[in-house]
gemmi code that builds the backbone of each chain (N, CA, C; Angstrom):
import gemmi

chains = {
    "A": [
        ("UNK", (80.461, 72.353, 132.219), (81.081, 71.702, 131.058), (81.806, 72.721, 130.188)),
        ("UNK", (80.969, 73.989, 130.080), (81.797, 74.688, 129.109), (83.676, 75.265, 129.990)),
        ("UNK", (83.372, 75.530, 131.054), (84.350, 75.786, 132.184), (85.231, 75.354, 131.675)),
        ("UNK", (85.317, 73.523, 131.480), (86.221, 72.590, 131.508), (86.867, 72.932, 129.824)),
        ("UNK", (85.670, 72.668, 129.006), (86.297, 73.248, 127.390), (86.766, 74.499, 127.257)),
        ("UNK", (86.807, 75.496, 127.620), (87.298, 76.749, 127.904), (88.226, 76.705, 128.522)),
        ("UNK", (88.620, 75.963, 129.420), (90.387, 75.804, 130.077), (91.136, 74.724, 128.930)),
        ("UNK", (90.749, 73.543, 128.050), (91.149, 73.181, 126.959), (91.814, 74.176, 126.288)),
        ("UNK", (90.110, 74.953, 125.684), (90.829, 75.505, 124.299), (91.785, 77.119, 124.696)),
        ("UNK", (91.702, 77.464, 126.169), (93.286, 78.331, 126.799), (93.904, 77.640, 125.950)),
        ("UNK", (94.374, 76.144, 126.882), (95.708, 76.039, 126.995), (96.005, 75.516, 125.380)),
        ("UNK", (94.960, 75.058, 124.375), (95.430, 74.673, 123.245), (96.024, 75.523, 122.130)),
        ("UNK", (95.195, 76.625, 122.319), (95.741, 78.114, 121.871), (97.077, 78.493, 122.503)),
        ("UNK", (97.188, 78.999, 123.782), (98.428, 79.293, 124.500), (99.125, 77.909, 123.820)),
        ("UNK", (99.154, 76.858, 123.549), (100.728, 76.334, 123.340), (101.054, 76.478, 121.394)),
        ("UNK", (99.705, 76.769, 120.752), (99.906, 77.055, 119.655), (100.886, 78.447, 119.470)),
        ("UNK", (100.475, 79.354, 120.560), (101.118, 80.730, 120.319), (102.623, 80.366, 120.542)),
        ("UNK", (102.825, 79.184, 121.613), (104.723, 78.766, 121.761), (104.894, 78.486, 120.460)),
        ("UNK", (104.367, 78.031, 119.954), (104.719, 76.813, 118.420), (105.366, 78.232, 117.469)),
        ("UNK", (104.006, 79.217, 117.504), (104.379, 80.244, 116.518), (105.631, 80.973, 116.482)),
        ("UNK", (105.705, 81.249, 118.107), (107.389, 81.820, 118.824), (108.376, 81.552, 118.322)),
        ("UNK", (107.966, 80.171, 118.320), (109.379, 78.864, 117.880), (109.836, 79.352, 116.269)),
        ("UNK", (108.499, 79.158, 115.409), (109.038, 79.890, 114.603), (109.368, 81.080, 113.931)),
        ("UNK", (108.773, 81.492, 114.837), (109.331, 83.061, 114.583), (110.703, 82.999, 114.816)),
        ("UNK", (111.096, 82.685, 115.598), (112.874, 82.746, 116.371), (113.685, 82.300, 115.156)),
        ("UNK", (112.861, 80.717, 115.013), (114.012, 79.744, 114.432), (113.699, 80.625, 112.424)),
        ("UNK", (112.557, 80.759, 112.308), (112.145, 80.459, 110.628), (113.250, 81.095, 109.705)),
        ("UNK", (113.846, 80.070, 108.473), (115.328, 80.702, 108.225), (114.611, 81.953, 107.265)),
        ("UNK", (113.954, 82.332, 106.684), (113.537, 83.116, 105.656), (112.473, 84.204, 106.358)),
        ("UNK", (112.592, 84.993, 105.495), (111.626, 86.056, 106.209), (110.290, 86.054, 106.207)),
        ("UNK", (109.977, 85.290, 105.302), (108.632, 85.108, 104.819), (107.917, 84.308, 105.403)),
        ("UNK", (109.258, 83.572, 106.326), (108.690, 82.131, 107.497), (108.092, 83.185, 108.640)),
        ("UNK", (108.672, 84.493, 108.817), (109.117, 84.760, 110.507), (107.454, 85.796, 110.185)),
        ("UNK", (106.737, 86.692, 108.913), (106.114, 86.880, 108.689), (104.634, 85.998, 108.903)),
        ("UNK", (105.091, 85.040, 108.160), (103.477, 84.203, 108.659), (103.175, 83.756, 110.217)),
        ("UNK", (104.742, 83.414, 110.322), (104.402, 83.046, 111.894), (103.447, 84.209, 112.578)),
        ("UNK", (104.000, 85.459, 112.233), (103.551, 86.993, 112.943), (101.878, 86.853, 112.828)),
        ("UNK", (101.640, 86.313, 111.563), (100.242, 86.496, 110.909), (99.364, 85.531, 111.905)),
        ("UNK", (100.374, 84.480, 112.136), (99.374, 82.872, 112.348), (99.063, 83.458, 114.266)),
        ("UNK", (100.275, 84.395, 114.409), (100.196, 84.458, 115.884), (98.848, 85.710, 116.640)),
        ("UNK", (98.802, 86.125, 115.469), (97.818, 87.728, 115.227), (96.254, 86.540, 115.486)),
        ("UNK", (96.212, 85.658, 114.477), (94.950, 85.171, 114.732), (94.356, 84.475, 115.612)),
        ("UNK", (96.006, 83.557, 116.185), (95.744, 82.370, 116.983), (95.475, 83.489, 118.802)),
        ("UNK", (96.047, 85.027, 118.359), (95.706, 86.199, 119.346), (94.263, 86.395, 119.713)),
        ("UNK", (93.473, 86.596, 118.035), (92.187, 86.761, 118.144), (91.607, 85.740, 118.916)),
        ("UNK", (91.867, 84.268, 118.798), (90.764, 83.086, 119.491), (91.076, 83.088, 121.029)),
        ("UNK", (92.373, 83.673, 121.192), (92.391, 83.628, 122.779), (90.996, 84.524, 123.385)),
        ("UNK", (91.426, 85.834, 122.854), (91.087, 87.031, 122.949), (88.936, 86.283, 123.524)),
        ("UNK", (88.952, 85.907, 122.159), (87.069, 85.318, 122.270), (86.899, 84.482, 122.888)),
        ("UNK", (87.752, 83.729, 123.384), (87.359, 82.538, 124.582), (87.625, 83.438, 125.580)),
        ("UNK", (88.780, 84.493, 126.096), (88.606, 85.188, 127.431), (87.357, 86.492, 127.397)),
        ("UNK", (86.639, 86.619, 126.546), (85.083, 87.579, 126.672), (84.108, 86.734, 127.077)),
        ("UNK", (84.066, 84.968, 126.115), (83.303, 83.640, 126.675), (83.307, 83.552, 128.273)),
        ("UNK", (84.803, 83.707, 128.836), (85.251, 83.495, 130.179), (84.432, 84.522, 131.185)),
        ("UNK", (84.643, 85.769, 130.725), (84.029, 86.624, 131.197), (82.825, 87.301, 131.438)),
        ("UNK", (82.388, 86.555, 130.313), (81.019, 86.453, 130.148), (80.535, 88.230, 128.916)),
        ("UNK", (81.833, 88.955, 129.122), (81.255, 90.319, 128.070), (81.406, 90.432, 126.770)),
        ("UNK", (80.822, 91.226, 125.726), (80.974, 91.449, 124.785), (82.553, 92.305, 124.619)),
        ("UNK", (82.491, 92.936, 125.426), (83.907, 93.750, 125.157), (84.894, 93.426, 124.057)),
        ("UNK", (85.260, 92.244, 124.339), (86.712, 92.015, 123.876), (86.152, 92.031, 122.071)),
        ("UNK", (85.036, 91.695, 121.727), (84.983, 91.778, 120.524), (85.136, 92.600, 119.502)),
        ("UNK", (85.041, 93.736, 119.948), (85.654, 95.481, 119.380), (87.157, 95.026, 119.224)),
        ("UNK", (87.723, 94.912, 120.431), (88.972, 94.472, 120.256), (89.736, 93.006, 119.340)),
        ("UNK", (88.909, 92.468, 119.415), (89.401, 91.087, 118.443), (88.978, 92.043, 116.991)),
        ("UNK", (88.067, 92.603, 117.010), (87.993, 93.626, 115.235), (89.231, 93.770, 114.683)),
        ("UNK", (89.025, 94.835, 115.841), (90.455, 96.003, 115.643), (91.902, 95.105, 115.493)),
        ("UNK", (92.153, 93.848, 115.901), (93.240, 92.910, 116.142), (93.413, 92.276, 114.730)),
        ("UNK", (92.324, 92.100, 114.161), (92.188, 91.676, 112.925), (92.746, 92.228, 112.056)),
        ("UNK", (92.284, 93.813, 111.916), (92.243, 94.347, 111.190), (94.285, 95.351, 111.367)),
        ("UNK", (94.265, 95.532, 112.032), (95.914, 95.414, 112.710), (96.835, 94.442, 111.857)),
        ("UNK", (96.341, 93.035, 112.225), (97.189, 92.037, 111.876), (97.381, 91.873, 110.078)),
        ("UNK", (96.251, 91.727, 109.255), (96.061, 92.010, 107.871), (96.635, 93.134, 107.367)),
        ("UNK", (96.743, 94.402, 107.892), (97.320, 95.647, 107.590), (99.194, 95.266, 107.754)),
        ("UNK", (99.540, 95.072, 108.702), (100.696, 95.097, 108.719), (101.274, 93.512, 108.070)),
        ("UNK", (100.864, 92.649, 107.632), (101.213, 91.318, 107.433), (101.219, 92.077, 105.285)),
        ("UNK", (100.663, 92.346, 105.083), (99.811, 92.904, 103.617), (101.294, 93.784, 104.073)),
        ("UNK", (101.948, 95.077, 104.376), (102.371, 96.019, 104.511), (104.005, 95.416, 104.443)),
        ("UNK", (104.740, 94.166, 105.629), (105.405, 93.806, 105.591), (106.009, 93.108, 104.130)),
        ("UNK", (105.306, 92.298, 103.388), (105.145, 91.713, 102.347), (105.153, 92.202, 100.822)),
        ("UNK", (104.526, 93.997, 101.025), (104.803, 94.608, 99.938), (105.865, 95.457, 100.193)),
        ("UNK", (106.549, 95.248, 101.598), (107.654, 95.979, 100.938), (109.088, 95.040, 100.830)),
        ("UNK", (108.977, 93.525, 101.272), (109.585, 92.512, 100.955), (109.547, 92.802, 99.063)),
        ("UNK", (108.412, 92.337, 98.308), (108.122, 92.870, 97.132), (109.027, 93.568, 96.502)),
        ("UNK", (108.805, 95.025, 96.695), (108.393, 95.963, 95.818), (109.846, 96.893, 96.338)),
        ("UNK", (110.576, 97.067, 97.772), (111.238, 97.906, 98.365), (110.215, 98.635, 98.742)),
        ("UNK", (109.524, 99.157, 99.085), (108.591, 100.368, 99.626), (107.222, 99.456, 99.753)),
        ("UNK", (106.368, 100.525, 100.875), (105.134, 100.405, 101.017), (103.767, 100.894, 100.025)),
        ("UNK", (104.130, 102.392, 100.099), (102.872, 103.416, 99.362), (103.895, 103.803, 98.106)),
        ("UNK", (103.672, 103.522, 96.717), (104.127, 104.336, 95.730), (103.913, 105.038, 95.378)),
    ],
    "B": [
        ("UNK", (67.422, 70.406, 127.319), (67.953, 70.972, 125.966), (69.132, 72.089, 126.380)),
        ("UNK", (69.133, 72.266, 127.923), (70.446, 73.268, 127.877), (71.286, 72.705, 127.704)),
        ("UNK", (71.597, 71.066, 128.353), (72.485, 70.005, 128.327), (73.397, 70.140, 126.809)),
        ("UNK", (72.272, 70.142, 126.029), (72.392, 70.050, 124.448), (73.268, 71.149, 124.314)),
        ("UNK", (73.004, 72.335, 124.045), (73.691, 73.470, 123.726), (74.657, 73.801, 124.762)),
        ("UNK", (75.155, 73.167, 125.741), (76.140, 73.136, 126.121), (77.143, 72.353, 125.910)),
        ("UNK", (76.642, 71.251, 125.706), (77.692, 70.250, 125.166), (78.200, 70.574, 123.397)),
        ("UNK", (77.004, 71.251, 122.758), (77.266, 71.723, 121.399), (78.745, 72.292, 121.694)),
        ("UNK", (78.637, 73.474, 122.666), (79.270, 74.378, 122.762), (80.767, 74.245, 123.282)),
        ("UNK", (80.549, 73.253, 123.920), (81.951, 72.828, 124.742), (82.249, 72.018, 123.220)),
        ("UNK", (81.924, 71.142, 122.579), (82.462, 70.677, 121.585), (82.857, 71.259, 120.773)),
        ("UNK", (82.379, 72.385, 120.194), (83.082, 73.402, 119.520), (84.349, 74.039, 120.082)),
        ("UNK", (84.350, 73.784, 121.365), (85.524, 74.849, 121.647), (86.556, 74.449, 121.483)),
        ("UNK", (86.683, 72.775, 121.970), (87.593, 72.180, 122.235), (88.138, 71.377, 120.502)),
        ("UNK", (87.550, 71.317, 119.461), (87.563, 70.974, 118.453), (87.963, 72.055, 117.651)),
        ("UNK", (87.618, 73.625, 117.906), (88.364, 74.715, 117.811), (89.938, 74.710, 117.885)),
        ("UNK", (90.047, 74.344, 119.155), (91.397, 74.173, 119.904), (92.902, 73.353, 119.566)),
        ("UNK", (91.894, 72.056, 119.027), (92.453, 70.879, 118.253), (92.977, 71.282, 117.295)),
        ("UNK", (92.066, 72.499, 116.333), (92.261, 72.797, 114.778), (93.642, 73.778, 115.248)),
        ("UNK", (93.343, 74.722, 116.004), (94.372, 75.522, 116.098), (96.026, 75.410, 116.321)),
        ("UNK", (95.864, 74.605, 117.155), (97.031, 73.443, 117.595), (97.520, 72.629, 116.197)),
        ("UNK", (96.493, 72.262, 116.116), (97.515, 71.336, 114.616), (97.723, 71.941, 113.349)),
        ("UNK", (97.076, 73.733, 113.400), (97.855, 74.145, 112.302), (98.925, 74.880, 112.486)),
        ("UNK", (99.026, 75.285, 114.064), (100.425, 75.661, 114.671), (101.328, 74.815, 114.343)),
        ("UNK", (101.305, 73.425, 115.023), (102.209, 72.225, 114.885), (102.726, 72.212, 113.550)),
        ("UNK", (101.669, 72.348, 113.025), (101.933, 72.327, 111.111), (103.258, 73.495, 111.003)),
        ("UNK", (102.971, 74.076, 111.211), (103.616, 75.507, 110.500), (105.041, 75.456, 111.270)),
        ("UNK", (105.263, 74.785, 112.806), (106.769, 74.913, 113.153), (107.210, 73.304, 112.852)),
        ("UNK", (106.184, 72.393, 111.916), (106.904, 71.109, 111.760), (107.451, 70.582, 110.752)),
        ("UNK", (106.266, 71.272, 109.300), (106.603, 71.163, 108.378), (108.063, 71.585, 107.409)),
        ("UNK", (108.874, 71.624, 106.083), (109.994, 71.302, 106.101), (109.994, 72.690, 105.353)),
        ("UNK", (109.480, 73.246, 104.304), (109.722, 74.256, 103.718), (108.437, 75.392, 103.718)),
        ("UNK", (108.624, 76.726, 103.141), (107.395, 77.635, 103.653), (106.098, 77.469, 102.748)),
        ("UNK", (106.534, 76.825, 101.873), (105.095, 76.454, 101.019), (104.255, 75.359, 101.351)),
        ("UNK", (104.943, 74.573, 101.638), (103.856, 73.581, 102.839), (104.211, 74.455, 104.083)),
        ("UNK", (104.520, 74.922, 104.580), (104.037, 75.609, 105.666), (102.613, 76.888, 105.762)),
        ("UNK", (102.681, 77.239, 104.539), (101.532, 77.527, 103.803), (100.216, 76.926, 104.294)),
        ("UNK", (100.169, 75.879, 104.358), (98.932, 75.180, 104.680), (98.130, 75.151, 105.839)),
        ("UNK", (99.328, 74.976, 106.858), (98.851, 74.807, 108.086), (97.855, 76.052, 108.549)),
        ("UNK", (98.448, 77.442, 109.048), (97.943, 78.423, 109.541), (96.357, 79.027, 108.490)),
        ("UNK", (97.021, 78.544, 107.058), (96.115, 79.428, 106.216), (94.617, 78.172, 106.525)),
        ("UNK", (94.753, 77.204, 106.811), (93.350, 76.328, 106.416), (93.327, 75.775, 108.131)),
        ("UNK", (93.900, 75.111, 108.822), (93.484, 74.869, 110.012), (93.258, 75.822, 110.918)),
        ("UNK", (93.922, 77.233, 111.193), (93.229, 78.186, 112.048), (92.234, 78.765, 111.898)),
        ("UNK", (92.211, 79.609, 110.746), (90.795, 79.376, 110.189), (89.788, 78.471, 110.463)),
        ("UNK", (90.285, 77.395, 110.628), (88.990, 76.735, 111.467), (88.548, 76.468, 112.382)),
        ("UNK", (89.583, 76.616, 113.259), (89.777, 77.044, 114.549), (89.039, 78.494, 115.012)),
        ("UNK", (89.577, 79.056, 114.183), (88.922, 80.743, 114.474), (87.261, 80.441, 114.026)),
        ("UNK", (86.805, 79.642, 113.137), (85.860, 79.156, 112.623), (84.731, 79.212, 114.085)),
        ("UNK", (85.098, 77.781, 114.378), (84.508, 77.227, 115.714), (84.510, 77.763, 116.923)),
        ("UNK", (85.583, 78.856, 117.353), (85.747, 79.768, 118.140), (84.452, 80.566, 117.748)),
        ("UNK", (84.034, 81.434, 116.932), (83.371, 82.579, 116.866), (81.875, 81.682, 116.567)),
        ("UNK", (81.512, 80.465, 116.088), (80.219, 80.079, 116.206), (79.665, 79.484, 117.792)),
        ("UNK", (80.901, 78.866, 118.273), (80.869, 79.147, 119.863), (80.584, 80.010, 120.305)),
        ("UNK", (81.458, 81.062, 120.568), (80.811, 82.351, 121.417), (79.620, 82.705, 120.765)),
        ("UNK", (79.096, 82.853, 119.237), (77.736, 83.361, 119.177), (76.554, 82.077, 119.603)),
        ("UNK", (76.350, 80.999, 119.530), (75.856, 80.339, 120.245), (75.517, 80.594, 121.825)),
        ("UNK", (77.006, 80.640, 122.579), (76.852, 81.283, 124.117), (76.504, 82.142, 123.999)),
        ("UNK", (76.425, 83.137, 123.455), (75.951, 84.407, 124.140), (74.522, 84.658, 123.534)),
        ("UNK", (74.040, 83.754, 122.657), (72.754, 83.373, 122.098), (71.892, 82.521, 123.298)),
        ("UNK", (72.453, 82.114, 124.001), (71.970, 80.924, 125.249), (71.826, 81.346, 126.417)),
        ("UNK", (72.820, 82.653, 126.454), (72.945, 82.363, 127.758), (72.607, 84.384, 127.995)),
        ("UNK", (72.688, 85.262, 126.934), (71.787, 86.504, 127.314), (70.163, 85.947, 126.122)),
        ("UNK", (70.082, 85.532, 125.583), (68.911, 85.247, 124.602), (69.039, 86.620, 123.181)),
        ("UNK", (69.415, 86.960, 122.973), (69.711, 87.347, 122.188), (70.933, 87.455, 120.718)),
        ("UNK", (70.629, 87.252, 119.724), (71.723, 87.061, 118.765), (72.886, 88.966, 119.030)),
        ("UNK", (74.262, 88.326, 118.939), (75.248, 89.394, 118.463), (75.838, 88.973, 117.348)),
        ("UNK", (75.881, 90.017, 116.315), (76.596, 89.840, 115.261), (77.867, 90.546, 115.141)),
        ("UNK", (78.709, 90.572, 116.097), (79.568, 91.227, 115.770), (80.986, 89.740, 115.481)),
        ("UNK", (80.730, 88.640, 115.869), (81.387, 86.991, 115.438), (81.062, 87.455, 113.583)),
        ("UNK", (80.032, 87.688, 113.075), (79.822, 87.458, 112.042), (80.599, 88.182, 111.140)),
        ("UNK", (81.076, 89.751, 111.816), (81.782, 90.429, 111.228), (83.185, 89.985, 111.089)),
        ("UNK", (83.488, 89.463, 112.609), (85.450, 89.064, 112.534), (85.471, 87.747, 111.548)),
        ("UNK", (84.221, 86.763, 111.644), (84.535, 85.967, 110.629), (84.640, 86.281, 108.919)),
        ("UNK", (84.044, 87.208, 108.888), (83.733, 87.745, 107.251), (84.929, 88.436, 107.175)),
        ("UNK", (85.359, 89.162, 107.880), (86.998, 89.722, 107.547), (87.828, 89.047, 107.675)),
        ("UNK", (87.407, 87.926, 108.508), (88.970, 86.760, 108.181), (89.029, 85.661, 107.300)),
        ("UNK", (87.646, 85.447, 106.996), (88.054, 85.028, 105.971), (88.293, 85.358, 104.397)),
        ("UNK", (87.754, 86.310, 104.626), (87.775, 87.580, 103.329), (89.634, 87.820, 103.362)),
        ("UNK", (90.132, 87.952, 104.241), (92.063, 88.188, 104.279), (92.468, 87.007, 104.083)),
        ("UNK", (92.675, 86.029, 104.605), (93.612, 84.855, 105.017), (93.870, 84.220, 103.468)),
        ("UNK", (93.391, 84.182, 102.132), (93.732, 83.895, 101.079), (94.889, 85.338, 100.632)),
        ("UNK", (93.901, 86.624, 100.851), (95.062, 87.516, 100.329), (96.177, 87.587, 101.198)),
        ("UNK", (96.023, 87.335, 101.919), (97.614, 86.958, 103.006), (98.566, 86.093, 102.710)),
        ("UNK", (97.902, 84.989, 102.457), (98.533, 83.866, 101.892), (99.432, 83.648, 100.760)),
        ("UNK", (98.356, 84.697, 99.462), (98.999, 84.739, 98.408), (100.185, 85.936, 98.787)),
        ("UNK", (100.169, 86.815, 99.251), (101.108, 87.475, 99.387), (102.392, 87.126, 100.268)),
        ("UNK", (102.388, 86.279, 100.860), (103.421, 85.582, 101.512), (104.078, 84.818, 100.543)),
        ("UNK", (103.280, 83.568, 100.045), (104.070, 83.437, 98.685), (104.594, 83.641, 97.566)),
        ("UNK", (103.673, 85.051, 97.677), (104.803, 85.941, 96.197), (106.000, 86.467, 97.095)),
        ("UNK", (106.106, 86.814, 97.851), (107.174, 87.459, 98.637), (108.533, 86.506, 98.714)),
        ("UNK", (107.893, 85.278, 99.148), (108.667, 83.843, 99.457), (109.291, 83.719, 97.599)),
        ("UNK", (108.519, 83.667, 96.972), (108.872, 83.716, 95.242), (109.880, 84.572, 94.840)),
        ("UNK", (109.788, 85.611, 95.606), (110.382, 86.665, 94.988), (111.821, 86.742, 95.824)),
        ("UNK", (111.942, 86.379, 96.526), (113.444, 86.134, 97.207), (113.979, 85.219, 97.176)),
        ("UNK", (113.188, 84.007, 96.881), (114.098, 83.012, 95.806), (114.129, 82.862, 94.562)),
        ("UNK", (114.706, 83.903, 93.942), (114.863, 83.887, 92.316), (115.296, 82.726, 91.855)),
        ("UNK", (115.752, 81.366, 92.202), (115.939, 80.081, 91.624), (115.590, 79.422, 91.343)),
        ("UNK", (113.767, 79.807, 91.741), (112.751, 78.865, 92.113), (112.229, 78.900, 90.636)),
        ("UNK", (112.736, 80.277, 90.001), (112.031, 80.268, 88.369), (112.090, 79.599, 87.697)),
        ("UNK", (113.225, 79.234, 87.332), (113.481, 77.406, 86.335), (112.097, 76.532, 86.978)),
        ("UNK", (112.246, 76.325, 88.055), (110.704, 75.448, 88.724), (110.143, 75.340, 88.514)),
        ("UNK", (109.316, 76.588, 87.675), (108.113, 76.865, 88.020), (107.454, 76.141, 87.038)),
        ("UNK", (105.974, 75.758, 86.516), (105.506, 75.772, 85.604), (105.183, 76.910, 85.072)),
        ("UNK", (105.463, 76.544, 82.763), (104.798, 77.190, 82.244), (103.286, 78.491, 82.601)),
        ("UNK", (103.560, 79.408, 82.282), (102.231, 79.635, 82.723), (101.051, 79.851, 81.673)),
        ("UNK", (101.513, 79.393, 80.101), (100.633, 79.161, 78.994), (100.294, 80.128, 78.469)),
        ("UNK", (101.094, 81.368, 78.497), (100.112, 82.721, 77.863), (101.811, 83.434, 77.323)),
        ("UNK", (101.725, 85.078, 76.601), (102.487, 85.237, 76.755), (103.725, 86.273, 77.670)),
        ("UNK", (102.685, 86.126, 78.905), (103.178, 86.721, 80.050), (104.013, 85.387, 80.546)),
        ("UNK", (105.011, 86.057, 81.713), (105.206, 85.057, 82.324), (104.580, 85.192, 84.256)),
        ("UNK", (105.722, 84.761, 84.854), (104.540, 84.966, 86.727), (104.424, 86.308, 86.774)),
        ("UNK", (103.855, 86.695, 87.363), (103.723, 87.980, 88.119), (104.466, 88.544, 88.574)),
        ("UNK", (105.219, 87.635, 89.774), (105.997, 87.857, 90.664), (107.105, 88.234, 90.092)),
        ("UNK", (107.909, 87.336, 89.037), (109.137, 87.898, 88.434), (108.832, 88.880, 86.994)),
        ("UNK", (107.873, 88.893, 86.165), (108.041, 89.811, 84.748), (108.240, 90.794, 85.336)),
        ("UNK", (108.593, 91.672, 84.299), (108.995, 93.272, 83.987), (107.053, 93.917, 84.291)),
        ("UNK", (107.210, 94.941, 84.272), (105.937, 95.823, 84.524), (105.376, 95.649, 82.611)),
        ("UNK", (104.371, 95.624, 82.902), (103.411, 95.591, 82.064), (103.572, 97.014, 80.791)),
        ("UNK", (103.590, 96.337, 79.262), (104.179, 97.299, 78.035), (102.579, 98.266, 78.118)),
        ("UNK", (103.374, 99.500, 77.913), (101.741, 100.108, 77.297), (102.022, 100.387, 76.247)),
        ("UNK", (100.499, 101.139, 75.702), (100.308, 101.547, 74.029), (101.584, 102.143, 73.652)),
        ("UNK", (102.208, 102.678, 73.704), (103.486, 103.531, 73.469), (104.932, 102.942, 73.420)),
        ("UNK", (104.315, 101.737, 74.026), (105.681, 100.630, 73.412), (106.764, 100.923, 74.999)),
        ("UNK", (106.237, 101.521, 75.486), (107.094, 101.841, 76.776), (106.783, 101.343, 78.026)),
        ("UNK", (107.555, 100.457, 78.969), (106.818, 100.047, 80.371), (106.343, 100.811, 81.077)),
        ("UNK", (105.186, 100.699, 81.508), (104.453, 101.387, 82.391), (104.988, 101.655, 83.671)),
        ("UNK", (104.966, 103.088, 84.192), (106.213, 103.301, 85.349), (105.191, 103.056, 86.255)),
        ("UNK", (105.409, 102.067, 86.881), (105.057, 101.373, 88.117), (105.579, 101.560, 89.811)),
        ("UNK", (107.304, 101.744, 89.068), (107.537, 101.998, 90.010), (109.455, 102.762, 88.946)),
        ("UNK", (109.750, 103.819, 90.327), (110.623, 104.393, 89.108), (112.160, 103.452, 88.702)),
        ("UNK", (112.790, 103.907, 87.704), (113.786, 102.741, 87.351), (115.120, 103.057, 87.998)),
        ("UNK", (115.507, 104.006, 88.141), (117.000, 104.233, 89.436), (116.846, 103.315, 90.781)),
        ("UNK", (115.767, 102.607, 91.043), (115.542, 102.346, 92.107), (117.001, 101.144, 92.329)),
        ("UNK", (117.864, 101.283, 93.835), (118.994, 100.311, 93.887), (118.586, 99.069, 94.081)),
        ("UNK", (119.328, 98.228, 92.992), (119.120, 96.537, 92.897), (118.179, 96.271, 91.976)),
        ("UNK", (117.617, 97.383, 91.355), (116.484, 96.758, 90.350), (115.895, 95.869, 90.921)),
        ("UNK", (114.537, 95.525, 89.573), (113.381, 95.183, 90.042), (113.586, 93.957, 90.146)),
        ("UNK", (114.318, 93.172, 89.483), (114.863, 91.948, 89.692), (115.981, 91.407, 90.859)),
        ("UNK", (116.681, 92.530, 91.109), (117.470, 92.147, 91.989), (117.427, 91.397, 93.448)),
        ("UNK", (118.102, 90.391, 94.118), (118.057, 89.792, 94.979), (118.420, 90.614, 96.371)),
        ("UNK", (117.380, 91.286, 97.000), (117.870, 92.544, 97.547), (117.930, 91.880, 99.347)),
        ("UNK", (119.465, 92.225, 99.788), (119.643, 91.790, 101.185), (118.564, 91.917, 102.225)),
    ],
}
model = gemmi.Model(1)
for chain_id, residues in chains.items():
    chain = gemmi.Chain(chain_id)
    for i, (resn, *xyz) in enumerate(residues, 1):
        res = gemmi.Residue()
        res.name, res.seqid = resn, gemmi.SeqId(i, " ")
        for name, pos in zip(("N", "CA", "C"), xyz):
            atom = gemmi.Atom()
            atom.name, atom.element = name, gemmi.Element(name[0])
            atom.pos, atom.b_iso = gemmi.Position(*pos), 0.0
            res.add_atom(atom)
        chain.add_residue(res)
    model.add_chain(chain)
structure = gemmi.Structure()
structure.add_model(model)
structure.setup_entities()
């Protein structure tokens, strides 16, 4: 049973990540093409924990951290320098 | 009772999946970025939600032992996804300078954040925040 929900929530994730694409490509403002980046960073992480589920290891969870923490840094980073012109003052 | 916690588990995933999906959908369907706002910041999150109480469940079931390392990616995401949020929309604020007439009052005698001048200090002088040669000024609508 879980097999079957685990090939679900793939493919429900994988078509969320098209959705995000879409707007990344299309979003007229920058601030659109930014969140998309953000929404795609997370909707990254749930793949990421259903393929360690798949696999059965802990592994990938270091890596979904680190993905996190990646995605918040540069989303925070992009945004203050939309802001401000610069990053570090 | 494994029946049970498997079916828990498959229900979570796939209800995970649902959330994730429809705050994607949200975000490439909706019409402008402030309702687009909504989607990613509150439905993936719940998605990511049900994802990480899933896997700690499975791997609670199926080695017998609790991992807390779900507990950590959830506490950092949800600890970000508001400051993300808000910072997308000051950003979004701040490159549409038209939106100011819009806005509501904000009842004090500051005005938003996003658009005032840097904050007066004791000395009657703005606090250098950031320096003032900078091109386009702090107000400016910068390409």
């Amino acid at each position: 049973m879980i097999d079957i929900a685990l090939v679900i929530g793939f493919s429900c994730f994988a078509a969320a990540l098209v959705l995000n694409l879409y707007r990344l490509t299309v979003g007229p403002s920058i601030a659109d093409r930014v969140l998309a980046l953000d929404t795609m960073v997370i909707n990254g992480i749930a793949l990421l924990i259903l393929y360690g589920m798949y696999e059965g290891t802990a592994v990938y969870f270091e890596a979904s951290l680190l993905f996190a923490m990646v995605g918040f840094i540069s989303t925070v980073a992009y945004c203050k320098f939309i802001l401000r012109g610069d990053i570090i003052e | 009772m494994d029946l049970l916690i498997e079916g828990l588990i498959a229900f979570l995933i796939v209800g995970a999946g649902f959330f994730g999906i429809v705050g994607s959908f949200g975000l490439a369907k909706l019409p402008d970025l402030m309702t687009r706002l909504h989607g990613p910041t509150k439905a993936t999150t719940l998605g990511i939600g049900g994802v990480l109480i899933a896997s700690m469940l499975f791997f609670l079931w199926e080695r017998g032992h609790f991992s807390w390392h779900e507990l950590l990616i959830t506490l950092f995401l949800f600890l970000t996804a508001p400051i993300t949020a808000n910072f997308i929309a000051k950003s979004f604020l701040h490159r549409r300078m038209s939106r100011r007439t819009e806005l509501p009052p904000t009842g004090s005698s500051k005005g938003w954040a996003t658009f005032d001048g840097p904050p007066i200090g004791a000395d009657g002088e703005p606090m250098a925040i950031a320096p003032a040669d900078r091109p386009g000024g702090r107000d400016g609508e910068r390409g």
